[in-house]
Z-matrix of the N, CA and C atoms (Angstrom, degrees):
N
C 1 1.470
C 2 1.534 1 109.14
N 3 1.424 2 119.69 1 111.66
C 4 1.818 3 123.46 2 163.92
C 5 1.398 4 108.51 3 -62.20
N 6 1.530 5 102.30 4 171.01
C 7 1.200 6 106.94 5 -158.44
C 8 1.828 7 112.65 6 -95.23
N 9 1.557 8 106.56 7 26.19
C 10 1.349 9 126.95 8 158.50
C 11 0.930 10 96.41 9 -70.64
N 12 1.760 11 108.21 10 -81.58
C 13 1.294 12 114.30 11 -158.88
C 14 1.600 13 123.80 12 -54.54
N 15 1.258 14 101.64 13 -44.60
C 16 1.570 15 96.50 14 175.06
C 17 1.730 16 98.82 15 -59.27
N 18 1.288 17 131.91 16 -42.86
C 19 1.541 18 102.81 17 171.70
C 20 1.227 19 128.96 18 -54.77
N 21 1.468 20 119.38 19 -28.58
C 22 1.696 21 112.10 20 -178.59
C 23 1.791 22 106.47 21 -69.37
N 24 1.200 23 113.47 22 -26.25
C 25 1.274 24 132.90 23 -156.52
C 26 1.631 25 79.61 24 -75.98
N 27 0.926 26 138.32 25 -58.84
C 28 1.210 27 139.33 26 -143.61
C 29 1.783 28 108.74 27 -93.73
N 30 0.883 29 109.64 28 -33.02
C 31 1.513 30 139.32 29 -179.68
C 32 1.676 31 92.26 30 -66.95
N 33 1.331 32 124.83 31 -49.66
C 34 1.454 33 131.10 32 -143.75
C 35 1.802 34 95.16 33 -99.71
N 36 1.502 35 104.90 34 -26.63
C 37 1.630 36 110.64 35 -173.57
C 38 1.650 37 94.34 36 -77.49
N 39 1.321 38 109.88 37 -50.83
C 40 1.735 39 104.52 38 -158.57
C 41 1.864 40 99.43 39 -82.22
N 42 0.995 41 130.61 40 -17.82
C 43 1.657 42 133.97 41 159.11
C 44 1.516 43 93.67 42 -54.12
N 45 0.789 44 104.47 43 -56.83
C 46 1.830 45 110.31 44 -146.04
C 47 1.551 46 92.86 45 -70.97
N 48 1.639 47 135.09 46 -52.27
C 49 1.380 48 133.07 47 159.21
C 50 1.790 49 125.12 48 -44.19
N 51 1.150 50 107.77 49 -21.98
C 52 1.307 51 110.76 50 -166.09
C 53 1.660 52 104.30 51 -86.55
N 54 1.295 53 110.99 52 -42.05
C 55 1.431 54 120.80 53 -165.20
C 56 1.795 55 95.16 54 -94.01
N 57 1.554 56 135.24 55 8.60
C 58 1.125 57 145.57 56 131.93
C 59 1.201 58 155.15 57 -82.16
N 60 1.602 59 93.77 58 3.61
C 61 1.639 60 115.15 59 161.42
C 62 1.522 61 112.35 60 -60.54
N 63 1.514 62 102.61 61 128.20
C 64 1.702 63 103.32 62 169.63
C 65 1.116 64 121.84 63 -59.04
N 66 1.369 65 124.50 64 121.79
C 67 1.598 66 139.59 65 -173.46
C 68 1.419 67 89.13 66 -90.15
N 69 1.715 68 136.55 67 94.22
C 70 1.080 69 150.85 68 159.71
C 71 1.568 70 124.35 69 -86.31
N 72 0.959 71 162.19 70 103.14
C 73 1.878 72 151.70 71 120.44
C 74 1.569 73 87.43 72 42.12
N 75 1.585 74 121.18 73 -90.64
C 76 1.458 75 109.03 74 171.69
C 77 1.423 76 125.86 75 33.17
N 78 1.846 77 96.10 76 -87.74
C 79 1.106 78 111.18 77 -171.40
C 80 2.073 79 118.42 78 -57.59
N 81 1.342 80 115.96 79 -36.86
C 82 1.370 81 118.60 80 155.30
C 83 1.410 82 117.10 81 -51.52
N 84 1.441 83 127.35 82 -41.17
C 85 1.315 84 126.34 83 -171.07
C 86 1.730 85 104.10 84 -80.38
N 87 0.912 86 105.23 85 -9.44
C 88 1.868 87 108.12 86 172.65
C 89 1.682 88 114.14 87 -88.82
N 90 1.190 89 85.62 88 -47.72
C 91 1.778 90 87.59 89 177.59
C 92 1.655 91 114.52 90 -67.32
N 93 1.531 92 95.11 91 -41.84
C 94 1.564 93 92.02 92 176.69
C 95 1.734 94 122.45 93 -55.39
N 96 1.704 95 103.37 94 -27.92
C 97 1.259 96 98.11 95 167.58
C 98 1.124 97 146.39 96 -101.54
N 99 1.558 98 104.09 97 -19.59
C 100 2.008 99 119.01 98 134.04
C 101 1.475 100 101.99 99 -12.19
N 102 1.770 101 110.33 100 -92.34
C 103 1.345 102 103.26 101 -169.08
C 104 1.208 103 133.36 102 -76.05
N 105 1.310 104 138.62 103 -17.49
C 106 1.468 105 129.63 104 115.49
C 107 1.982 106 124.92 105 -3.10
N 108 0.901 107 96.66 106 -93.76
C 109 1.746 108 101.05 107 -177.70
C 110 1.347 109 112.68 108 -55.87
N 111 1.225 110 119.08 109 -30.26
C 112 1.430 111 112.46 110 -154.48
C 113 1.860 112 103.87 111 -135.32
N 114 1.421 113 127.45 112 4.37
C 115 1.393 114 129.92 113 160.65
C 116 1.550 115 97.12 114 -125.08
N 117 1.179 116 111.84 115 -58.87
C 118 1.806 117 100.01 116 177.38
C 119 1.422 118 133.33 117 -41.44
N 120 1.872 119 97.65 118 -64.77
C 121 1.455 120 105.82 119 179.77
C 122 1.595 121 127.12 120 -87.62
N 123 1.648 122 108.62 121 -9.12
C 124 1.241 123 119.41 122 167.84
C 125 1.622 124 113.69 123 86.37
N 126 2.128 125 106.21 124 33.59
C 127 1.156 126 106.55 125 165.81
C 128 1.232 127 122.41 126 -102.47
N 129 1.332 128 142.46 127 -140.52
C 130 1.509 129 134.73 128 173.51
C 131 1.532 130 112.87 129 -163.78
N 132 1.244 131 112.02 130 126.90
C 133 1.834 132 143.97 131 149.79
C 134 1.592 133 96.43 132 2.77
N 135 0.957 134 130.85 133 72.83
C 136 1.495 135 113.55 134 163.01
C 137 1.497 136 113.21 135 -80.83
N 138 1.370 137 141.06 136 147.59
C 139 1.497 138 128.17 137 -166.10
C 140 1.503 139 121.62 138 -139.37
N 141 0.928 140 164.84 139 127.21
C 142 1.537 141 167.62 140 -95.60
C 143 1.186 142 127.10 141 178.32
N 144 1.665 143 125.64 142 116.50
C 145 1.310 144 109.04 143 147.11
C 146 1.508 145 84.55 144 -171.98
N 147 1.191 146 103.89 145 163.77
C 148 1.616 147 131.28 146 153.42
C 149 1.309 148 131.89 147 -67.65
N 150 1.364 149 128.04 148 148.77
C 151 1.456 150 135.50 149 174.26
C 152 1.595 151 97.17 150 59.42
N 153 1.575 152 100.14 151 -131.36
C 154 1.406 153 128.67 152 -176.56
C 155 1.560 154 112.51 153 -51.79
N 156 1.612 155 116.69 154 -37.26
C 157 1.243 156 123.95 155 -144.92
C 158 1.306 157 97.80 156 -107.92
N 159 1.516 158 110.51 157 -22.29
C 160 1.860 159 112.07 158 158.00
C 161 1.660 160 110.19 159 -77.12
N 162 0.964 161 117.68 160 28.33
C 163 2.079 162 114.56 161 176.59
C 164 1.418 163 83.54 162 -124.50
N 165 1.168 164 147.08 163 -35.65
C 166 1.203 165 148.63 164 -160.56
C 167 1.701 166 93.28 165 -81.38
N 168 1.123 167 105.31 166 -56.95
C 169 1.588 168 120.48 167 -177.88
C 170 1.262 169 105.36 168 -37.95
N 171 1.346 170 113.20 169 -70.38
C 172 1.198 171 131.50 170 162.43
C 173 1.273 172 129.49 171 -14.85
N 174 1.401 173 96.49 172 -70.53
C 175 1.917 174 101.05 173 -176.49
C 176 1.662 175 99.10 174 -60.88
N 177 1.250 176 109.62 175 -58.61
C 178 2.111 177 120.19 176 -176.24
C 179 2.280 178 80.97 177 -29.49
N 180 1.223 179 98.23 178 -69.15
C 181 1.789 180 76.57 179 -161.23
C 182 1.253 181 115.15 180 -78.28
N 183 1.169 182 148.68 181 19.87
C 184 1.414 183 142.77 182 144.01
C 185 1.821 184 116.33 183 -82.61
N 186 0.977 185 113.17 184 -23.77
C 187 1.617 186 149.24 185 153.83
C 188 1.693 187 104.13 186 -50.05
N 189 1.307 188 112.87 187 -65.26
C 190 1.609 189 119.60 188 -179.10
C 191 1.591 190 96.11 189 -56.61
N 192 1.271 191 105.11 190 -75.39
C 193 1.435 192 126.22 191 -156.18
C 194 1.846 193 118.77 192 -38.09
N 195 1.762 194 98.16 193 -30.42
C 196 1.387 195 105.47 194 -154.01
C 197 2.082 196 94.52 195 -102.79
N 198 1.698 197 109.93 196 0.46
C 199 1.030 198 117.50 197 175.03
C 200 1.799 199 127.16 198 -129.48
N 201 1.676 200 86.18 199 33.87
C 202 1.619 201 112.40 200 166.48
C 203 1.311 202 115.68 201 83.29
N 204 1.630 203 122.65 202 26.34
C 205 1.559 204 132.12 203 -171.75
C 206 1.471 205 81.69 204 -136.82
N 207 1.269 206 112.15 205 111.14
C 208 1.692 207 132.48 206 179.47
C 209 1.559 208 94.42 207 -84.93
N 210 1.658 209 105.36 208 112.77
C 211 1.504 210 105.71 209 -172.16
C 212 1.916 211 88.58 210 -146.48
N 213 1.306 212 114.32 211 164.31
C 214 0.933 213 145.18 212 155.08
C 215 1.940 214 150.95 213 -146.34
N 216 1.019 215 118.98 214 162.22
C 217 1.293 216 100.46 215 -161.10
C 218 1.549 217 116.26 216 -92.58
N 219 1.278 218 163.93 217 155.00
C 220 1.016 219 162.28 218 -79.64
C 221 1.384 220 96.54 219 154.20
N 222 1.943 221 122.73 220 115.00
C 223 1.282 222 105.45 221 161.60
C 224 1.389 223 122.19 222 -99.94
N 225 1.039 224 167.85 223 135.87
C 226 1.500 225 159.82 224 -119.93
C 227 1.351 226 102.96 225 -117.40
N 228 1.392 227 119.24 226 -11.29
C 229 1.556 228 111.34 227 -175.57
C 230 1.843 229 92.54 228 -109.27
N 231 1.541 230 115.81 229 -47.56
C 232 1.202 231 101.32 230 162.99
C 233 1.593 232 133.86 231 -23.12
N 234 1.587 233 84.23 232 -70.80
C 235 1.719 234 111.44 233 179.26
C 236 1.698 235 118.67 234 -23.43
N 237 1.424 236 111.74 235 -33.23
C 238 1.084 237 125.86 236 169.26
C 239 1.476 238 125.69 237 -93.05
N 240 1.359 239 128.64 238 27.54
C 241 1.204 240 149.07 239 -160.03
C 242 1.401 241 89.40 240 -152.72
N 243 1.132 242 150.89 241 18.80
C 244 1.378 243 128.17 242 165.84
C 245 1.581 244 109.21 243 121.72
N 246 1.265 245 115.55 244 -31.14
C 247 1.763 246 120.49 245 -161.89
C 248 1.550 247 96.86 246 -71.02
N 249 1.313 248 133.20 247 -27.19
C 250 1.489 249 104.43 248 -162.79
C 251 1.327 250 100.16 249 -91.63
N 252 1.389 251 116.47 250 24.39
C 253 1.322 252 104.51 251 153.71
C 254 2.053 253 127.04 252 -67.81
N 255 1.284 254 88.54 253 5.95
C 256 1.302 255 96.10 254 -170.66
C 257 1.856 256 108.89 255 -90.67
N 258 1.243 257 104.39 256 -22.31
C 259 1.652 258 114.15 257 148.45
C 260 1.581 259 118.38 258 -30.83
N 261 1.263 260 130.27 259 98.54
C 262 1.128 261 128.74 260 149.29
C 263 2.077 262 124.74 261 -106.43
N 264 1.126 263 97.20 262 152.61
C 265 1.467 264 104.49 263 160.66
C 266 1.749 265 118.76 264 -14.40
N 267 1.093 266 112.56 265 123.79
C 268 1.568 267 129.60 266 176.90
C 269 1.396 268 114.76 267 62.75
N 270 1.586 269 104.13 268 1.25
C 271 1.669 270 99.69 269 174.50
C 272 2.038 271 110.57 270 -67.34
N 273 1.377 272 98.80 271 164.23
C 274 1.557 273 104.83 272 173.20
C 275 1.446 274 119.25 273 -116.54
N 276 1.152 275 121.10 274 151.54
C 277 1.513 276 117.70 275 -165.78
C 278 1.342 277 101.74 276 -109.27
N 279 1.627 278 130.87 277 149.09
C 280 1.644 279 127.21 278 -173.92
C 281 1.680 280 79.49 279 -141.88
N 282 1.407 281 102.83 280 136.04
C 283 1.505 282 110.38 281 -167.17
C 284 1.987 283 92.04 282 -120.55
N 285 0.994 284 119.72 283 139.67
C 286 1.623 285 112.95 284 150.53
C 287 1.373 286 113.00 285 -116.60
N 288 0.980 287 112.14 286 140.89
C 289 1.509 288 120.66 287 173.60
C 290 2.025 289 113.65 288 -143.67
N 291 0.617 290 128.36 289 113.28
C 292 1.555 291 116.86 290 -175.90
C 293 1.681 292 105.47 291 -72.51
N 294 1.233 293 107.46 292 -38.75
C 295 1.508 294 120.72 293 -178.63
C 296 1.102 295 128.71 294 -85.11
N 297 1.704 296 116.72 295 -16.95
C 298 1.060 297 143.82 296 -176.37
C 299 1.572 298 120.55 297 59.91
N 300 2.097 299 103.56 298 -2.91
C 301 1.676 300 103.06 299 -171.87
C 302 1.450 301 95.16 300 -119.38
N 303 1.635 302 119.13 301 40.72
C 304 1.283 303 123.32 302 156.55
C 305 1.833 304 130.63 303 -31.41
N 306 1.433 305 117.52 304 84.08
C 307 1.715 306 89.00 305 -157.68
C 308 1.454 307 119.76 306 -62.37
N 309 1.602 308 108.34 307 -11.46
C 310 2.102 309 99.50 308 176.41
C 311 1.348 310 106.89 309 -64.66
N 312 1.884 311 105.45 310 -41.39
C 313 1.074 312 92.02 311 -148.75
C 314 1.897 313 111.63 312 -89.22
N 315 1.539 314 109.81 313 -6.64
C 316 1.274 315 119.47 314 176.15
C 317 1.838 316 115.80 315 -69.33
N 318 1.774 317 96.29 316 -14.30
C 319 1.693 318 118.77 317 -170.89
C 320 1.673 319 99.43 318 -88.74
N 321 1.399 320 121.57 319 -41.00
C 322 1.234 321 142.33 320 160.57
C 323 1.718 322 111.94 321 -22.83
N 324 1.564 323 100.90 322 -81.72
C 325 0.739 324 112.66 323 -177.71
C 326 1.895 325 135.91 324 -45.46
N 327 1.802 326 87.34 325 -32.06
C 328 1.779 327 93.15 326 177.23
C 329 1.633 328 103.39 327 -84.17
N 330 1.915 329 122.67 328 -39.21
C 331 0.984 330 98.30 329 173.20
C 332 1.484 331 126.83 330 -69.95
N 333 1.299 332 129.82 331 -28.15
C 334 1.705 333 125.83 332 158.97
C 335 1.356 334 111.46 333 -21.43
N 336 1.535 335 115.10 334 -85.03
C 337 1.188 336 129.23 335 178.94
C 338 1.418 337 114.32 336 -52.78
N 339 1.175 338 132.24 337 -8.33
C 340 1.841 339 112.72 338 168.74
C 341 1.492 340 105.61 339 -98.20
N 342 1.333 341 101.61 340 -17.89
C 343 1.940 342 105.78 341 169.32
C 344 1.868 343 103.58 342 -63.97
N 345 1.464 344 85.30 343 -75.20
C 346 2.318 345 92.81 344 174.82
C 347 1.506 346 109.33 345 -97.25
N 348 1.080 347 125.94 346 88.39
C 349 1.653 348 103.80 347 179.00
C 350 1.368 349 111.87 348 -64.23
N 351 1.399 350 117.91 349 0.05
C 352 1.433 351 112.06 350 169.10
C 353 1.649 352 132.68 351 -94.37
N 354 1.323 353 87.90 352 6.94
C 355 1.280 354 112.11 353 -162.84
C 356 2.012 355 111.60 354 -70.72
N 357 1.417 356 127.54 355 149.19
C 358 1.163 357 102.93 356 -138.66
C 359 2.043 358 86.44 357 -124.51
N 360 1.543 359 115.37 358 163.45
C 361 1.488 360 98.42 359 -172.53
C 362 1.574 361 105.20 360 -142.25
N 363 1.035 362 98.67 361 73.46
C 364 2.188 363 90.76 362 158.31
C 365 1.542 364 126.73 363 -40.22
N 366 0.987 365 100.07 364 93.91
C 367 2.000 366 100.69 365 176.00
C 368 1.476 367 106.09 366 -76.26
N 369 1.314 368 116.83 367 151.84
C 370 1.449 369 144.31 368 142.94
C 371 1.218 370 127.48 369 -94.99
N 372 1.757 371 118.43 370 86.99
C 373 1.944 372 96.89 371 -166.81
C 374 1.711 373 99.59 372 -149.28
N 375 1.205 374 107.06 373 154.45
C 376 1.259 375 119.06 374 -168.36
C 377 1.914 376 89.47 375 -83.02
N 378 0.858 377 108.14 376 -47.22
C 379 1.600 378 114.09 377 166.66
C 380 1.808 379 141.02 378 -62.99
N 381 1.363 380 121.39 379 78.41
C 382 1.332 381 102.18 380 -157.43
C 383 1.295 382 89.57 381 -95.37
N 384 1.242 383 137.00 382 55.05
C 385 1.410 384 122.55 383 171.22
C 386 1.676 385 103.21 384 -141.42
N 387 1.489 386 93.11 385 8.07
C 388 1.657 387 100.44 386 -178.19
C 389 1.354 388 110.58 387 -67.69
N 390 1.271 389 114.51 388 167.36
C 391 1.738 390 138.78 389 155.56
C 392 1.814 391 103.43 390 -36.50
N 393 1.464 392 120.60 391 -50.02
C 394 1.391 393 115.92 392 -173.40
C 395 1.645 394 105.70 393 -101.73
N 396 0.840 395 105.95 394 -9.64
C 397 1.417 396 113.84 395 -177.42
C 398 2.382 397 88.97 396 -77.25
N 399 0.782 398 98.16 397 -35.11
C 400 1.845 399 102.93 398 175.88
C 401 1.196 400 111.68 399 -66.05
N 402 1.070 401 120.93 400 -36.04
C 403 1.510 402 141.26 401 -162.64
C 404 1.395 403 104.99 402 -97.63
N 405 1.288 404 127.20 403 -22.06
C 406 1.244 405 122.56 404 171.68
C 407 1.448 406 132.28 405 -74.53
N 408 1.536 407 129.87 406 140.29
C 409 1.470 408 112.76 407 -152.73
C 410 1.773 409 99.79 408 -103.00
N 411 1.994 410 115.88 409 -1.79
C 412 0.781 411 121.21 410 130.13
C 413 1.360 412 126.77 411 -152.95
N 414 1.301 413 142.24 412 157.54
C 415 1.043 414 145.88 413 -158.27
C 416 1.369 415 119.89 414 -118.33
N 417 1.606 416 120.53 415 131.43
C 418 1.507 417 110.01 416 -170.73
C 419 1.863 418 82.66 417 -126.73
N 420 1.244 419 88.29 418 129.77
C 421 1.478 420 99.77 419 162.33
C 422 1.005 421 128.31 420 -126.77
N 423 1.603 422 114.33 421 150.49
C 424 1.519 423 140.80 422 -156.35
C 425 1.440 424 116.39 423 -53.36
N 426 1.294 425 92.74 424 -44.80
C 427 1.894 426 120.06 425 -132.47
C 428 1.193 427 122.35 426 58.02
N 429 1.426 428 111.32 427 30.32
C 430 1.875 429 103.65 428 164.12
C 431 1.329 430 112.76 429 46.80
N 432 1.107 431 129.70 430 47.46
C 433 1.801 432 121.82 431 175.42
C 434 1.754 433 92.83 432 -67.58
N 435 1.078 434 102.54 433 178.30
C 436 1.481 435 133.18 434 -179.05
C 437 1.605 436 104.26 435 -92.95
N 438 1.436 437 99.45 436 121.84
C 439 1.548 438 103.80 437 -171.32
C 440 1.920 439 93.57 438 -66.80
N 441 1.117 440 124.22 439 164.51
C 442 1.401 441 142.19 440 168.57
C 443 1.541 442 115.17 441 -83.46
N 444 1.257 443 116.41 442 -27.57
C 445 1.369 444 109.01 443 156.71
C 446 1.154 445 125.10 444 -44.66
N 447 1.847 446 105.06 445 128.42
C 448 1.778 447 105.95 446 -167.97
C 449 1.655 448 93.27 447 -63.05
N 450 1.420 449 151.93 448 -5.33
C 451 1.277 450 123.20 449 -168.05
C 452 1.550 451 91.59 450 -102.39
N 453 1.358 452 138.87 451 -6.99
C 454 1.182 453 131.33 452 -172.62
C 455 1.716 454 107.93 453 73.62
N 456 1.424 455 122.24 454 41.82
C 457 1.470 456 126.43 455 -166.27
C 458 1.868 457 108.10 456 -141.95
N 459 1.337 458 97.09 457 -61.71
C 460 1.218 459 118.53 458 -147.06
C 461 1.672 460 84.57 459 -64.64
N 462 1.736 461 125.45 460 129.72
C 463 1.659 462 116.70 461 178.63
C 464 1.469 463 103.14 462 -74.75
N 465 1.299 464 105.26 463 133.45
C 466 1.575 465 114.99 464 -174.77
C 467 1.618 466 108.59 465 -152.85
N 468 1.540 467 116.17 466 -47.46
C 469 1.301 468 116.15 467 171.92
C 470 1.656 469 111.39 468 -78.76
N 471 1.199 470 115.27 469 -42.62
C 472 1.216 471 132.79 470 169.63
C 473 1.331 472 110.94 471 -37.09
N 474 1.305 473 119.42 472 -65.75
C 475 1.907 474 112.76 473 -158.12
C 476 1.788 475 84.12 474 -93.53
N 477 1.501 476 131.16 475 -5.59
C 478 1.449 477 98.20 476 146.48
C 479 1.872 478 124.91 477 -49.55
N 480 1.523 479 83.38 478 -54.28
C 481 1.569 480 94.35 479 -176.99
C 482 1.861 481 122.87 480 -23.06
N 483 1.833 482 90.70 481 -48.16
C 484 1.558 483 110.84 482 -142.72
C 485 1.497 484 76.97 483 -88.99
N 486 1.252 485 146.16 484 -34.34
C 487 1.287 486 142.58 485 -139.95
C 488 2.124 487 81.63 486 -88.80
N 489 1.411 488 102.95 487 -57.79
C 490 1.795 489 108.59 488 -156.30
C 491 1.776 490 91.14 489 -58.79
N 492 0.942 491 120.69 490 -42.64
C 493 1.788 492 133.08 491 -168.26
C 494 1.699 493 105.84 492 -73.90
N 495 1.909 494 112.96 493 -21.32
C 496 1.465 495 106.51 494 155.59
C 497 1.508 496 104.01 495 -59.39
N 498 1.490 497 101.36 496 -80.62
C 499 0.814 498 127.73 497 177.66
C 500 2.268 499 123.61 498 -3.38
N 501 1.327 500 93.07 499 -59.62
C 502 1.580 501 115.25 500 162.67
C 503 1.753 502 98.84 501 -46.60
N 504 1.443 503 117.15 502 -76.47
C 505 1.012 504 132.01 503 -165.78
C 506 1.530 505 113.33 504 -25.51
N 507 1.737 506 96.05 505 -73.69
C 508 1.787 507 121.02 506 -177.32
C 509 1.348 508 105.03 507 -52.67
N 510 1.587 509 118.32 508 -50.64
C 511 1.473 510 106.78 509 -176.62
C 512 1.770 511 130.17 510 -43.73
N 513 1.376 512 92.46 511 -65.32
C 514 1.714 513 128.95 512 177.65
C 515 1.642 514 87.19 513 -49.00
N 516 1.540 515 129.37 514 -60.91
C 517 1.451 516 124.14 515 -156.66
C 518 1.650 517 87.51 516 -60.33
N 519 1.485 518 133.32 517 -70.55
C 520 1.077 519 129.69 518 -168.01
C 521 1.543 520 120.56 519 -42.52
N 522 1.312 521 119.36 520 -39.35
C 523 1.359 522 131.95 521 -177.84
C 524 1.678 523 97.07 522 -61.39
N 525 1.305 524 118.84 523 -48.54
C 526 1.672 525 131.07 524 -156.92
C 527 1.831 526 92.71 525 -79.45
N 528 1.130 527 142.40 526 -36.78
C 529 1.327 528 153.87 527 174.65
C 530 1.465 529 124.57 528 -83.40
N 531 1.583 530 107.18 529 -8.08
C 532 1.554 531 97.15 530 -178.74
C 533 1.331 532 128.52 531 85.23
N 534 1.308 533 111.42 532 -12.45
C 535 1.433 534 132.73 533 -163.89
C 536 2.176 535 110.32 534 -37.19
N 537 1.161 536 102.40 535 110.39
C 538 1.715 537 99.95 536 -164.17
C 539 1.285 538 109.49 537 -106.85
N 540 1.537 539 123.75 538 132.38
C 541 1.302 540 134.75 539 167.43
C 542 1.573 541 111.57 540 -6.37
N 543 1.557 542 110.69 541 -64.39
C 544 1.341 543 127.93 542 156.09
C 545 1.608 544 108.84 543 0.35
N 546 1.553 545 99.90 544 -92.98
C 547 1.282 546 144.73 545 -159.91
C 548 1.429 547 73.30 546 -49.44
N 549 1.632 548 135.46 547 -98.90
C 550 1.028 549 149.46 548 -170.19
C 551 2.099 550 110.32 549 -7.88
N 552 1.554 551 96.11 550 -62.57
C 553 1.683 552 102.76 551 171.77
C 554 1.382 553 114.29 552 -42.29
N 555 0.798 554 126.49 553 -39.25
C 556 1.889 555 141.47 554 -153.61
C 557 1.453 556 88.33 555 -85.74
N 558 1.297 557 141.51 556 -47.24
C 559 1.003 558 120.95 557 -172.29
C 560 2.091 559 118.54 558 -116.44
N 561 1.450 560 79.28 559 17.93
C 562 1.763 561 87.29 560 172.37
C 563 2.010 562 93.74 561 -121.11
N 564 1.223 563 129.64 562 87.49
C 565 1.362 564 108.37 563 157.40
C 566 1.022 565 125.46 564 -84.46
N 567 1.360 566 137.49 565 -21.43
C 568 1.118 567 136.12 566 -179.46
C 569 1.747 568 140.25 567 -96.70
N 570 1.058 569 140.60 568 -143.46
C 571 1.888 570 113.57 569 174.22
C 572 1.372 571 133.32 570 6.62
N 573 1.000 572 110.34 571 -173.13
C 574 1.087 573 126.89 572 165.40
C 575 1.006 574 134.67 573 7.55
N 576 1.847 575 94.61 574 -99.15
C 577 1.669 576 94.28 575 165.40
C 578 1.307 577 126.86 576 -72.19
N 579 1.400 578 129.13 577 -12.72
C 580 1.421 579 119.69 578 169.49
C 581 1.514 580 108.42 579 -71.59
N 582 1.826 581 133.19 580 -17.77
C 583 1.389 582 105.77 581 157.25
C 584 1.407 583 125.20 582 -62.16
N 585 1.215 584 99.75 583 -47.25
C 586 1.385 585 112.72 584 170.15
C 587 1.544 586 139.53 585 -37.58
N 588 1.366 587 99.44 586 -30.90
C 589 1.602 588 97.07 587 -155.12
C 590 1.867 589 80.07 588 -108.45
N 591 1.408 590 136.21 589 -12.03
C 592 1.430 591 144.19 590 161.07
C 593 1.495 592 124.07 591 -64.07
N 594 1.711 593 105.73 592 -4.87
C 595 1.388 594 115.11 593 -159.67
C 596 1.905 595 101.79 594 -106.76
């Protein structure tokens, strides 16, 4: 196979996973509490994961942040060094895990909860039958497609997954909040889109 074909091949696997994500209620019950916790009560998106699936994490909260949901990212090995002191009151937690038996981030989760035991956790996992996938107060799942890596290892279909299922998230939250071009300027001044979104 040339390296066309392995692109169509590859092109045709992660299409074909994307438009096979379970369209669940879930996904309403997340947004409803996005803007709830974090536009209503005036807490914030804290966000999680390890390796690959913490860059994904990552982008989802710079993504939140720059579309009026004050979020940040959370490292899970940090977190235990002092950082989850950055947990406050009415914030919400968004976990990724592909495996769902992440051990920082399954360690995460008990220290979170002995800080807020009320504290609330949206998962991202290719696994809904996991250990954190239980623990989650809701759960968005993947459908586990088959990563595209020829070893069947390397996350590739996966943090598509987690990226399109941010993606879902931020939109719907913005739609549910009103979120206005306006709003948008104020917090883009610079490049691009801050000419843009001023025009």
């Amino acid at each position: 196979m040339d390296v066309k074909q392995s692109m169509q091949h590859i092109l045709d696997a992660e299409s074909e996973a994307v438009k096979s994500i379970p369209i669940t209620d879930e996904y309403e019950k997340a947004v409803a509490l996005i803007v709830e916790q974090v536009h209503n009560k005036g807490g914030k998106l804290v966000t999680s994961g390890m390796g690959k699936a913490g860059q994904i994490a990552m982008n989802i909260a710079t993504t939140f942040a720059s579309t009026g949901i004050p979020a940040v990212f959370l490292h899970p090995s940090e977190a235990q060094h002092g950082d989850l002191g950055i947990l406050q009151k009415n914030d919400i937690m968004l976990l990724l895990s592909n495996s769902g038996k992440t051990n920082e981030i399954i360690e995460l989760t008990t220290l979170a909860r002995n800080l807020y035991p009320e504290l609330k956790f949206i998962v991202i996992t290719g696994n809904n039958k996991s250990e954190l996938a239980h623990q989650a107060d809701i759960c968005l799942w993947t459908g586990n497609p088959q990563e595209v890596c020829p070893l069947g290892l390397t996350p590739t279909t996966s943090t598509t997954m987690m990226t399109v299922i941010g993606d879902v998230l931020v939109v719907n939250t913005m739609t549910a909040t009103g979120f206005s071009r306006q709003e948008y300027a104020l917090r883009h001044h610079g490049g691009y889109l801050g000419i843009k979104s001023r025009k």
